[in-house]
DRENVEXKE-617888 format. One record per residue (C-alpha): x, y, z; residue in three letters. Coordinates in pm, 1 decimal. Layout:
<nodes>
{{X; Y; Z}; ALA} ...
</nodes>
This chain:
<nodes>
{{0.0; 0.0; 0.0}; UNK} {{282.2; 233.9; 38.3}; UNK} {{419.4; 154.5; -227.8}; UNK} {{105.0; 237.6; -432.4}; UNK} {{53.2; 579.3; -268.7}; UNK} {{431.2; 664.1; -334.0}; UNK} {{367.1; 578.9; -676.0}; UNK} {{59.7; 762.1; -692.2}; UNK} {{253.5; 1089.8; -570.2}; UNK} {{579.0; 1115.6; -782.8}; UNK} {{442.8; 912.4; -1114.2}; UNK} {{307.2; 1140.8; -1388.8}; UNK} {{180.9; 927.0; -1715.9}; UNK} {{194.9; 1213.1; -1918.8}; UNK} {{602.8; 1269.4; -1875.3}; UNK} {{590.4; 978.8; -1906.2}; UNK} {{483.8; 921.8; -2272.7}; UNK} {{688.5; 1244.7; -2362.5}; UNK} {{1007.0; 1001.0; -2216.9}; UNK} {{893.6; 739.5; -2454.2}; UNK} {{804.4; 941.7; -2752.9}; UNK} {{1169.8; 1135.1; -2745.8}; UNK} {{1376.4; 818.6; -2731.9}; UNK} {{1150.7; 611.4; -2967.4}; UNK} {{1262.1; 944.6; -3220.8}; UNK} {{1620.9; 936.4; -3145.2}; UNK} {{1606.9; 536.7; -3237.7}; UNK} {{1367.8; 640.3; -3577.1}; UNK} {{1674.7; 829.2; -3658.2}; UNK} {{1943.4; 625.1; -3544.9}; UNK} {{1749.6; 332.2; -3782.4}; UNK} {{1778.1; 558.7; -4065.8}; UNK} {{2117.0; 685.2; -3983.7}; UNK} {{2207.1; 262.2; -3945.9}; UNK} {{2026.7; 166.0; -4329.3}; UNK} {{2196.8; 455.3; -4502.8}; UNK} {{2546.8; 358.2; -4380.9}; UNK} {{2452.1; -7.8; -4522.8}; UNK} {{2297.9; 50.2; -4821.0}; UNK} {{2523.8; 378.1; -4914.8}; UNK} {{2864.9; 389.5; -4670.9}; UNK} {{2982.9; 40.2; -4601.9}; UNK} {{2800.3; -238.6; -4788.6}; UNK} {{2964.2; -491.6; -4664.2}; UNK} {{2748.3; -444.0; -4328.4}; UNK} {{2467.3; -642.9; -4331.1}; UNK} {{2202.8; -531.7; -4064.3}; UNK} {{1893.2; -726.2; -4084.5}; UNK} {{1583.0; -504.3; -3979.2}; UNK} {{1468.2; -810.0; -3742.2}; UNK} {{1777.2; -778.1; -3554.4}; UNK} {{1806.6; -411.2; -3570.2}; UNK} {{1448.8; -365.8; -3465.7}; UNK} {{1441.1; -647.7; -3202.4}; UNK} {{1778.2; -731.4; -3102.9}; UNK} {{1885.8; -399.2; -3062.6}; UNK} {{1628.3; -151.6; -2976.8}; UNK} {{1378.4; -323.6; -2810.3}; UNK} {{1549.1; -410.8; -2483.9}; UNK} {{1722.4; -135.0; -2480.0}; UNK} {{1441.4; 107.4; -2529.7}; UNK} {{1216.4; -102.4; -2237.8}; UNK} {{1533.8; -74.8; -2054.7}; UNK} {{1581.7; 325.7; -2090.0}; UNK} {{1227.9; 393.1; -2063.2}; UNK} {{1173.3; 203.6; -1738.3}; UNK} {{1503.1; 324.6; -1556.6}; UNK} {{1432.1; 699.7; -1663.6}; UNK} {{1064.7; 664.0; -1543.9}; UNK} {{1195.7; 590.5; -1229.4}; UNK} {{1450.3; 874.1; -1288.7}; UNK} {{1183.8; 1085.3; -1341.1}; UNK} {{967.0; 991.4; -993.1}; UNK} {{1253.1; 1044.3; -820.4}; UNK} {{1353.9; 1367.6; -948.8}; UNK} {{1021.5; 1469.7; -861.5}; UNK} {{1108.1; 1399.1; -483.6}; UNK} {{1442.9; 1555.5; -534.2}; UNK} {{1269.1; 1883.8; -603.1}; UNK} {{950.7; 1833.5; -351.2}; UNK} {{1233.9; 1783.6; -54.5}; UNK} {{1463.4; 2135.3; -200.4}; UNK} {{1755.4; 1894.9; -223.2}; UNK} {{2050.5; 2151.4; -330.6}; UNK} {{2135.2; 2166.4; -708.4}; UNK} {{2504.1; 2056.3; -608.5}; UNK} {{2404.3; 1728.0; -520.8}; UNK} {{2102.4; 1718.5; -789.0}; UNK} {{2388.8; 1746.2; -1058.9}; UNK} {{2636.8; 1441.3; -869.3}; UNK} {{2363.5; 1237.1; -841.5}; UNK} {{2265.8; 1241.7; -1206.5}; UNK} {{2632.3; 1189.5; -1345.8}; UNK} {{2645.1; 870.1; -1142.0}; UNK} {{2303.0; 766.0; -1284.1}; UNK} {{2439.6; 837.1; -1594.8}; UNK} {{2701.6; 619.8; -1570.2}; UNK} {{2448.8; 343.8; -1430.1}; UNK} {{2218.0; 325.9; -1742.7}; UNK} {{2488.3; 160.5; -1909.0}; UNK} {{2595.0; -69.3; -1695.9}; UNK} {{2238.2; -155.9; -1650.8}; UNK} {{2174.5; -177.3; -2031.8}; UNK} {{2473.1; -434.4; -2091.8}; UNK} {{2307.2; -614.2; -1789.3}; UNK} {{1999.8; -640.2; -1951.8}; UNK} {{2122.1; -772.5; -2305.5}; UNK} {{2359.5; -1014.4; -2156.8}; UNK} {{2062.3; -1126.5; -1961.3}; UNK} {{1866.3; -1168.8; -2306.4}; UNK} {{2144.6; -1354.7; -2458.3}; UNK} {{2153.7; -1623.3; -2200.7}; UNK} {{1773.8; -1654.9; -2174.8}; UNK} {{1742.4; -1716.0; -2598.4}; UNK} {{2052.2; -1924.6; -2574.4}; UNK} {{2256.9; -1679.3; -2842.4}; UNK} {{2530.5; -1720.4; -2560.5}; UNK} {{2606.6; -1958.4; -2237.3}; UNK} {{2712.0; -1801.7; -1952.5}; UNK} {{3089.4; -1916.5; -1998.4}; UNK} {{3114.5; -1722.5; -2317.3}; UNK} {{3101.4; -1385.9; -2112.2}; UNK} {{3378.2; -1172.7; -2103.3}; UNK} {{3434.2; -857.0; -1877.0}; UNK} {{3659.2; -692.2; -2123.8}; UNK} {{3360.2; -705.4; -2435.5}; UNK} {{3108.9; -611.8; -2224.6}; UNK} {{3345.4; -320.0; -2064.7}; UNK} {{3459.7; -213.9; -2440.8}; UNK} {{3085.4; -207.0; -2558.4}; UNK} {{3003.1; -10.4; -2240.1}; UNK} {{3314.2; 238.8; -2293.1}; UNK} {{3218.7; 273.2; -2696.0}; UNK} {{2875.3; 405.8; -2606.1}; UNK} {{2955.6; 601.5; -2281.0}; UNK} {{2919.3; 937.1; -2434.1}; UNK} {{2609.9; 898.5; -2615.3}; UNK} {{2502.5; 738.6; -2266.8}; UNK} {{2569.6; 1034.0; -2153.1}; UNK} {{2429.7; 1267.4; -2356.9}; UNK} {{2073.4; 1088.8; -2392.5}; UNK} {{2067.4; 1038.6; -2009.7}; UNK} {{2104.7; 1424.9; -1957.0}; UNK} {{1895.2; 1475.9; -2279.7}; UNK} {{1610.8; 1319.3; -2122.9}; UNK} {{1704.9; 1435.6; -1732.3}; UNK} {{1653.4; 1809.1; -1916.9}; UNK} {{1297.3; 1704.8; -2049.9}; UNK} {{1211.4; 1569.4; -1701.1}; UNK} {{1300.6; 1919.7; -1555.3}; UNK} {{1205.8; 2160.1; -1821.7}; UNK} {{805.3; 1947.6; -1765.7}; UNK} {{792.9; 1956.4; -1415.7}; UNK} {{936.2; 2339.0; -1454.9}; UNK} {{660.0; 2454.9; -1717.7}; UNK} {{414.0; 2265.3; -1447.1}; UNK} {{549.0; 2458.7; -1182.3}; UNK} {{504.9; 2746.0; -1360.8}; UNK} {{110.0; 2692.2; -1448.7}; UNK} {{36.5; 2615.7; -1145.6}; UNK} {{176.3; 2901.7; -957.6}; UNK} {{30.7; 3088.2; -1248.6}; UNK} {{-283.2; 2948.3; -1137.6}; UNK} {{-280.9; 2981.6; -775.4}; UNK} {{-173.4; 3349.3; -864.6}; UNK} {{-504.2; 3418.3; -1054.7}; UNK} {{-707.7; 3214.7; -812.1}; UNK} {{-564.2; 3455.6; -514.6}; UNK} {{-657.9; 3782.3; -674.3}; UNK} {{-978.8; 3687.0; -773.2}; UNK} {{-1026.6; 3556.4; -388.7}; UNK} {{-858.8; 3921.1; -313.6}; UNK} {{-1104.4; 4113.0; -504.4}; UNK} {{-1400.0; 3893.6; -381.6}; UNK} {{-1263.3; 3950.8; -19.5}; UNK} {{-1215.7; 4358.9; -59.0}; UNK} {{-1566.6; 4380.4; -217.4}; UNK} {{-1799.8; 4104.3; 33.0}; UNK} {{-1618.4; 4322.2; 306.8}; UNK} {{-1753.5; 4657.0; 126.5}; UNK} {{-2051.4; 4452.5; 61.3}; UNK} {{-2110.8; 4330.6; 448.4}; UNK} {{-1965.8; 4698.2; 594.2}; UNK} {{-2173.4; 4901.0; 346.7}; UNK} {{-2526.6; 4746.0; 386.0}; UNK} {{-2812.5; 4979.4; 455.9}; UNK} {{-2858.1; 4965.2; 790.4}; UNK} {{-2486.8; 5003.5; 858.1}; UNK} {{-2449.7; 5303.6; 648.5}; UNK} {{-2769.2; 5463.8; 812.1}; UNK} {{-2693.1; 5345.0; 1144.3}; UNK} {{-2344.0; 5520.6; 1094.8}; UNK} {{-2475.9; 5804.5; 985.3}; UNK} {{-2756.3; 5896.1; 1197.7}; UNK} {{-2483.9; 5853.1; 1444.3}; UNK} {{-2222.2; 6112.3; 1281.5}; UNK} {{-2518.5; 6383.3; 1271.0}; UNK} {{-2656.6; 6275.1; 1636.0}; UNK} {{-2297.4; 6396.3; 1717.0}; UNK} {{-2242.0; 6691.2; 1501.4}; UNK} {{-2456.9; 6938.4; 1757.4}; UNK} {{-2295.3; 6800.9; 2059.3}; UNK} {{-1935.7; 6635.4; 1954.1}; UNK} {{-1831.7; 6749.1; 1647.0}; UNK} {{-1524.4; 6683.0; 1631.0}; UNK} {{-1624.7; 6336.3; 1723.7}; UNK} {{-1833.8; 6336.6; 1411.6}; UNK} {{-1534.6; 6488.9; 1171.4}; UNK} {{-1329.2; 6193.5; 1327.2}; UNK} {{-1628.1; 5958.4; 1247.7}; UNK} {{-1623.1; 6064.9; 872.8}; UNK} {{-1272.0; 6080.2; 835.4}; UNK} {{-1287.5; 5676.2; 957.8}; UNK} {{-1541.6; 5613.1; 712.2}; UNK} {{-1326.5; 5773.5; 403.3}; UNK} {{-1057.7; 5648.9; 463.1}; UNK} {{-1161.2; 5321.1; 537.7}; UNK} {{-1352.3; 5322.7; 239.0}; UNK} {{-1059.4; 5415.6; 57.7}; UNK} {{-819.0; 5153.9; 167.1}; UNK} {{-1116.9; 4860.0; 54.9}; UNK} {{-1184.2; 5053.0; -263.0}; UNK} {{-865.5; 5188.8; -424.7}; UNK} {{-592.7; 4919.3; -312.8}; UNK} {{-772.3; 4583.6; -426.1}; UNK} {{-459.2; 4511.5; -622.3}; UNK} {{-221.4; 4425.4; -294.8}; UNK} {{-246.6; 4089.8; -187.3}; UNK} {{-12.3; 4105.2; 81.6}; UNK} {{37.6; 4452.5; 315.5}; UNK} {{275.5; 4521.8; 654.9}; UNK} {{95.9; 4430.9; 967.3}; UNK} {{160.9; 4782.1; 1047.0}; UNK} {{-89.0; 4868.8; 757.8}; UNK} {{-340.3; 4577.7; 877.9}; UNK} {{-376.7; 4745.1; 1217.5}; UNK} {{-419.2; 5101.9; 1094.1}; UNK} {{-717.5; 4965.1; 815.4}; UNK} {{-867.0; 4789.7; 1108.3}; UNK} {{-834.1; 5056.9; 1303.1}; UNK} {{-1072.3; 5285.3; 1069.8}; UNK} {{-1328.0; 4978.1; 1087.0}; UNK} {{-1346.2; 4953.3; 1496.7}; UNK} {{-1305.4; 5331.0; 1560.6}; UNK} {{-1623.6; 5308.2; 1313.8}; UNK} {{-1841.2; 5001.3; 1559.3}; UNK} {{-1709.5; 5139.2; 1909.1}; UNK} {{-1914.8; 5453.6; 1805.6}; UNK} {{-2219.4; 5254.1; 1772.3}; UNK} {{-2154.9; 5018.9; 2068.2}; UNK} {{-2006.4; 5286.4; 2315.1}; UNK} {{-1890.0; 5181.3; 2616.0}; UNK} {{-1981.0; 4766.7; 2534.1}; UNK} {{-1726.5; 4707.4; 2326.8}; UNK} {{-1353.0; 4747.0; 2441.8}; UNK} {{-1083.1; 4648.8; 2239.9}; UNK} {{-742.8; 4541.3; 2402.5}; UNK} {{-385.1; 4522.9; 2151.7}; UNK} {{-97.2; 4329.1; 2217.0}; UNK} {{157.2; 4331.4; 1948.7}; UNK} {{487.9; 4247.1; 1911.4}; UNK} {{635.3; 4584.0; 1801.8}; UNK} {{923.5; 4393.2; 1601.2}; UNK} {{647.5; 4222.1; 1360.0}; UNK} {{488.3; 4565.1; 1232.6}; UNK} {{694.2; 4577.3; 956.6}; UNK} {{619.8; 4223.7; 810.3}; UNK} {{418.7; 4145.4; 519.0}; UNK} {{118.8; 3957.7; 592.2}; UNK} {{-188.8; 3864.6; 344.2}; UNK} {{-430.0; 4164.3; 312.1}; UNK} {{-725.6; 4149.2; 569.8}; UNK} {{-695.8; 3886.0; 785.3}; UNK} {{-800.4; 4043.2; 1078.6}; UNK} {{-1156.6; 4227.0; 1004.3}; UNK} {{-1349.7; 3922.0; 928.3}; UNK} {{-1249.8; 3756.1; 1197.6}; UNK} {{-1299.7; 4065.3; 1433.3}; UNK} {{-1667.1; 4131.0; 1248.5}; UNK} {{-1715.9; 3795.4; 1312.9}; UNK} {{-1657.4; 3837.0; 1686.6}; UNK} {{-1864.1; 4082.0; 1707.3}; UNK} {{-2160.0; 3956.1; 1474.8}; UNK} {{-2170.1; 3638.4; 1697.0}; UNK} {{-2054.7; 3731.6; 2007.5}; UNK} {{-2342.8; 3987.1; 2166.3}; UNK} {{-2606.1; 3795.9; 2320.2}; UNK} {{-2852.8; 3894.0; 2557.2}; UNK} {{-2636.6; 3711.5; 2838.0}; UNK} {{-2321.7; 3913.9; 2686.3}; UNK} {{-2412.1; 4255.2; 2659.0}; UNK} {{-2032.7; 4372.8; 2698.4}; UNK} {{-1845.3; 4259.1; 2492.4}; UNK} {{-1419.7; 4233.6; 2483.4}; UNK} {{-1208.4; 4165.1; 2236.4}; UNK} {{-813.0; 4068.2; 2268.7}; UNK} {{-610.6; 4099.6; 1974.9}; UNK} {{-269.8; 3944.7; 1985.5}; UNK} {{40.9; 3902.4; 1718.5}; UNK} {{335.9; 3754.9; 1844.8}; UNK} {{609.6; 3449.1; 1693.9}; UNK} {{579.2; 3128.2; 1877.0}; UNK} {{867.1; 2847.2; 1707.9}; UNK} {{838.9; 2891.6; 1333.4}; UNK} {{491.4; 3097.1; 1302.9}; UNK} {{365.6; 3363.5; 1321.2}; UNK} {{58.6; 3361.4; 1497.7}; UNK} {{-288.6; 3618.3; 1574.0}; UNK} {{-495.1; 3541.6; 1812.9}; UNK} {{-790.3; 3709.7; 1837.5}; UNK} {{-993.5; 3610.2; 2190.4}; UNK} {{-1313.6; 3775.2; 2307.3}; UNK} {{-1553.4; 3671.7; 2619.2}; UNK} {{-1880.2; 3654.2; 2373.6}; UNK} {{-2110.2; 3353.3; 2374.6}; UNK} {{-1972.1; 3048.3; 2316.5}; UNK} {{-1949.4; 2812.7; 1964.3}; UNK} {{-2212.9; 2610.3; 1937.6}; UNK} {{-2113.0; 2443.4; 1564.3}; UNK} {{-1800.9; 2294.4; 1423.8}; UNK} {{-1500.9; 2510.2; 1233.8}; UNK} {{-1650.1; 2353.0; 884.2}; UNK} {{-1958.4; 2453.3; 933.7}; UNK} {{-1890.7; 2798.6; 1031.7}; UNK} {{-1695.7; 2804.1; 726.4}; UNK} {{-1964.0; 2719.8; 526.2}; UNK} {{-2193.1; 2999.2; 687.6}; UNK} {{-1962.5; 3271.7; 697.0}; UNK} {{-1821.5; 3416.7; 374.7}; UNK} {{-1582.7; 3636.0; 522.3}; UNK} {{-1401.0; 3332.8; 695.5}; UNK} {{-1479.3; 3109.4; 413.0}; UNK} {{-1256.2; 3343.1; 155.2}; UNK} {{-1001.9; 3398.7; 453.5}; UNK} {{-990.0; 2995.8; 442.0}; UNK} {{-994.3; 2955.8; 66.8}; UNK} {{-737.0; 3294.0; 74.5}; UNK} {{-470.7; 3102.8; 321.9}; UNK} {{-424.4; 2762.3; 176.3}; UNK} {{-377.3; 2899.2; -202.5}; UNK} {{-107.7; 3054.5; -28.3}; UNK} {{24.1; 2832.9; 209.4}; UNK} {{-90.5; 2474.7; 115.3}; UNK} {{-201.3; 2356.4; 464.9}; UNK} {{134.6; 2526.5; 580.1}; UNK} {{-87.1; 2782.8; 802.9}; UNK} {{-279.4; 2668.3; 1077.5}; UNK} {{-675.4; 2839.2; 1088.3}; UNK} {{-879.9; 2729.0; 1413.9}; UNK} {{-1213.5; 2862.6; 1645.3}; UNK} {{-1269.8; 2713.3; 1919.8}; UNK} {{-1463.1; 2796.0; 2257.7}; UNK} {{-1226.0; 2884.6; 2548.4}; UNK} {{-1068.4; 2602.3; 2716.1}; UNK} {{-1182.6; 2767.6; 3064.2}; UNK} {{-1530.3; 2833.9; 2900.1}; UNK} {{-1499.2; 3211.6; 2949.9}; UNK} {{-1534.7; 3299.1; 2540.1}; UNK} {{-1446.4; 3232.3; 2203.4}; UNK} {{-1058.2; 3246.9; 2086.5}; UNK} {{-968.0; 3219.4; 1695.4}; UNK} {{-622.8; 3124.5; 1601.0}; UNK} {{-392.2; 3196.3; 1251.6}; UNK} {{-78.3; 3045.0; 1251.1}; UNK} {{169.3; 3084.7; 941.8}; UNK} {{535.3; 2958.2; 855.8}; UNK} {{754.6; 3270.9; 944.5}; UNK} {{1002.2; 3133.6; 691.9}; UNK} {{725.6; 3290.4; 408.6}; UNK} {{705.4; 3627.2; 576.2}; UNK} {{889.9; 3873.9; 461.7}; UNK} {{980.8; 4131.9; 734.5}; UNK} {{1262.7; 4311.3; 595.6}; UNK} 
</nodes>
């Protein structure tokens, strides 16, 4: 069974084929390249096609084809486990060495099985004179082929991160505008609103500071769509615009405590992370048994990640992390957001308190793919 799922992860058909349909060309032309030499070059040779065909390229294209198919699933775990190109290039130069030894292997093999020779016959210095007369071409065809393994899995590489590329703006763009979406609904706008001119008579500059929230909030979602990661300095000051925004509404029931490691604010992070996690928090966590409502945000390294924790003393979960992904479509995109860019590298997790007293929501990635320069 592990052999089968091993096989399953590093075989590719379709190199595959391309393997087989480069060296069945080179042997089109070396047949070609053999009959004119007979018929035009030296006449005396004689090839039959039967032995040509048979003798000669048959086992020694199921030969090459099966040892560079295995070439090929293990180069494929050379490059998944970042081995260094130093030892990449050592190991193929003894593997090129090894397909002939393996080839003269194989045909001796042959010979003894159809009875064209009896193991006596065999002699170490015609085997190692036919395996010296063809060690460059060996060698050239080995490398040859080693370069078509690399060049498919490169042009692979390629489309796919080409892919995952597209697939993260469009999830950027969806983000930006279900956030405008969610934050600009009627009742939001008019409740926001109705607050800034409650205010104007008897706080105005709190209501100047209330529209200059708005615009600039607005601003950030609207004009820079196109940045798919931004510092965590920026994060804050965009989230920032958003809460200064709520607290108006909620007043005094809804305090917001920081805790950030000061050393992190310069390091790039993907592009709203926080808000729909801290919408969330608030969305869910007001209940008629949690009328004040606290919210912790944290950013600090822990081993190799970077984590945010955002905790708040709401009511509790009462469904599973799937299913809240399901119903929520800012942590859905957050989800879908994270693993094109991580690949299950990240950590994402809700969960009720352990001691019961609220709701904490974790984000974990590999500090290795942060750039904090």
């Amino acid at each position: 069974m592990k052999m089968l799922r091993i096989q399953r992860k590093y075989f590719d058909g379709k190199l595959i084929l391309l393997l087989m349909g480069f060296y069945t060309l080179f042997y089109v032309f070396f047949i070609l390249k053999t009959l004119y030499i007979r018929e035009f070059m030296a006449e005396n040779v004689k090839y039959s096609m039967t032995h040509l065909i048979f003798k000669d390229f048959l086992i020694d294209w199921i030969v090459v084809i099966s040892y560079m198919s295995l070439i090929a699933m293990s180069t494929k775990r050379l490059i998944i486990k970042k081995v260094s190109w130093s030892k990449i290039f050592f190991i193929h130069l003894f593997l090129s060495l090894t397909i002939g030894l393996v080839i003269r292997v194989m045909i001796n093999f042959q010979n003894l099985i159809t009875g064209v020779t009896n193991i006596w016959d065999l002699s170490i210095k015609e085997n190692l004179n036919n395996f010296m007369s063809v060690l460059d071409l060996n060698f050239l065809i080995y490398f040859a082929m080693v370069f078509i393994i690399y060049t498919y899995y490169f042009v692979n590489q390629v489309k796919e991160e080409e892919e995952r590329r597209r697939k993260l703006e469009i999830q950027l763009v969806n983000t930006r505008m279900k956030m405008l979406t969610s934050q600009l609904q009627p009742h939001f706008l008019f409740n926001t609103l109705n607050d800034i001119s409650s205010l104007i008579e008897i706080d105005s500059k709190s209501a100047r500071d209330t529209i200059a929230d708005l615009s600039y909030f607005l601003r950030e979602i609207l004009y820079n769509n196109d940045e798919k990661f931004i510092s965590l300095e920026k994060e804050l000051q965009v989230l920032e615009y958003y809460l200064n925004i709520v607290k108006m509404r909620f007043s005094d029931h809804l305090i917001i405590e920081e805790n950030i490691e000061l050393t992190l604010m310069p390091c790039k992070i993907p592009a709203i992370i926080l808000q729909p996690i801290i919408e969330n928090s608030i969305k869910y966590g007001y209940s008629y048994d949690h009328a004040k409502l606290s919210i912790k945000i944290s950013v600090y390294t822990e081993k190799d990640f970077i984590v945010f924790k955002i905790e708040n003393n709401g009511k509790l979960l009462t469904e599973n992390l799937s299913t809240l992904f399901v119903k929520g479509l800012g942590l859905s995109n957050l989800n879908e957001r994270l693993l094109s860019l991580y690949e299950n590298k990240h950590i994402l997790t809700m969960r009720n308190k352990p001691d019961g007293s609220g709701v904490e929501t974790l984000i974990k990635l590999p500090f290795n793919s942060v750039n904090c320069s």
